[in-house]
N, C-alpha and C positions, 0 to 999 in steps of 0.2 A: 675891715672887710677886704677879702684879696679876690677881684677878679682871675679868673683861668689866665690871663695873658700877665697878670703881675706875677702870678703865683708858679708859673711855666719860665718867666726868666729867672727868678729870684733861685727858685731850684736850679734851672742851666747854671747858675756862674755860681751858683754855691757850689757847685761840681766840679769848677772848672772847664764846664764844655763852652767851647762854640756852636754858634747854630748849625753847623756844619756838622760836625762831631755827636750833636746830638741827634742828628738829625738820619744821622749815618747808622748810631744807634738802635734808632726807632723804625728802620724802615722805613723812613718817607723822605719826601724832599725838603731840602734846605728853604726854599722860598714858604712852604707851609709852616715852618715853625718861626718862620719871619713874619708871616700874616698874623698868626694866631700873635704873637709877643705886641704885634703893633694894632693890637686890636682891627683887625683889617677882617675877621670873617662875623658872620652872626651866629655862623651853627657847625660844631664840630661835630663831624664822623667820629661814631662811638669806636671802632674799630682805629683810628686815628691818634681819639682819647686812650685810648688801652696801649695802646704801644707806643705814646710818650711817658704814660705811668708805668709800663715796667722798665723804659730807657732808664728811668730816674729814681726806678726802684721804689713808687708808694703804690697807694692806690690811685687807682681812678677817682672815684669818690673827695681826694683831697686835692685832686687839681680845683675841682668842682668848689668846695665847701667855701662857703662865707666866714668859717669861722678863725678865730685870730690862729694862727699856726704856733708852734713850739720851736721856742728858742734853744739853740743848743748851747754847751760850754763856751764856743768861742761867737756866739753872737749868730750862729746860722740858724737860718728857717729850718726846723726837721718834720717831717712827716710822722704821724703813728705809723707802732711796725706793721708793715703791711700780713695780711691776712691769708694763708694758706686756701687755695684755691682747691683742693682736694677736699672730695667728697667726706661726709662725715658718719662714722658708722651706727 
């Protein structure tokens, strides 16, 4: 099971960002994704969640999920592809 704050750094540095970088990324400030990583808040702003999942390119949904994540070729955490947002005809 991956907590939002295991599952938010693991993707950071599988990226190569800093909290900075991501953070710069996301629209928000460096010290918010410092909290959230060190488990420091109880409740994220869904607005918050949404724009650390497209900094990092998944869903929101798998910052969230409990479930075991996918391994890549070289040993990284990956995401399912994230899901087009556009209405569906």
């Amino acid at each position: 099971m991956s907590p939002i704050y295991v599952r938010l750094k693991e993707l950071r540095l599988a990226l190569g960002l800093t909290q900075a970088e991501l953070a710069t990324r996301a629209s928000i400030r460096r010290a918010t994704v410092s909290r959230i990583e060190n488990a420091r808040v109880t409740a994220i702003d869904l607005k918050v969640l949404e724009k650390l999942a497209d900094a990092l390119a998944v869903d929101p949904g798998f910052l969230l999920s409990r479930t075991p994540a996918t391994v890549g070729r070289r040993g990284r955490e990956r995401s399912p592809p994230r899901r087009s947002r556009e209405p569906r005809e």
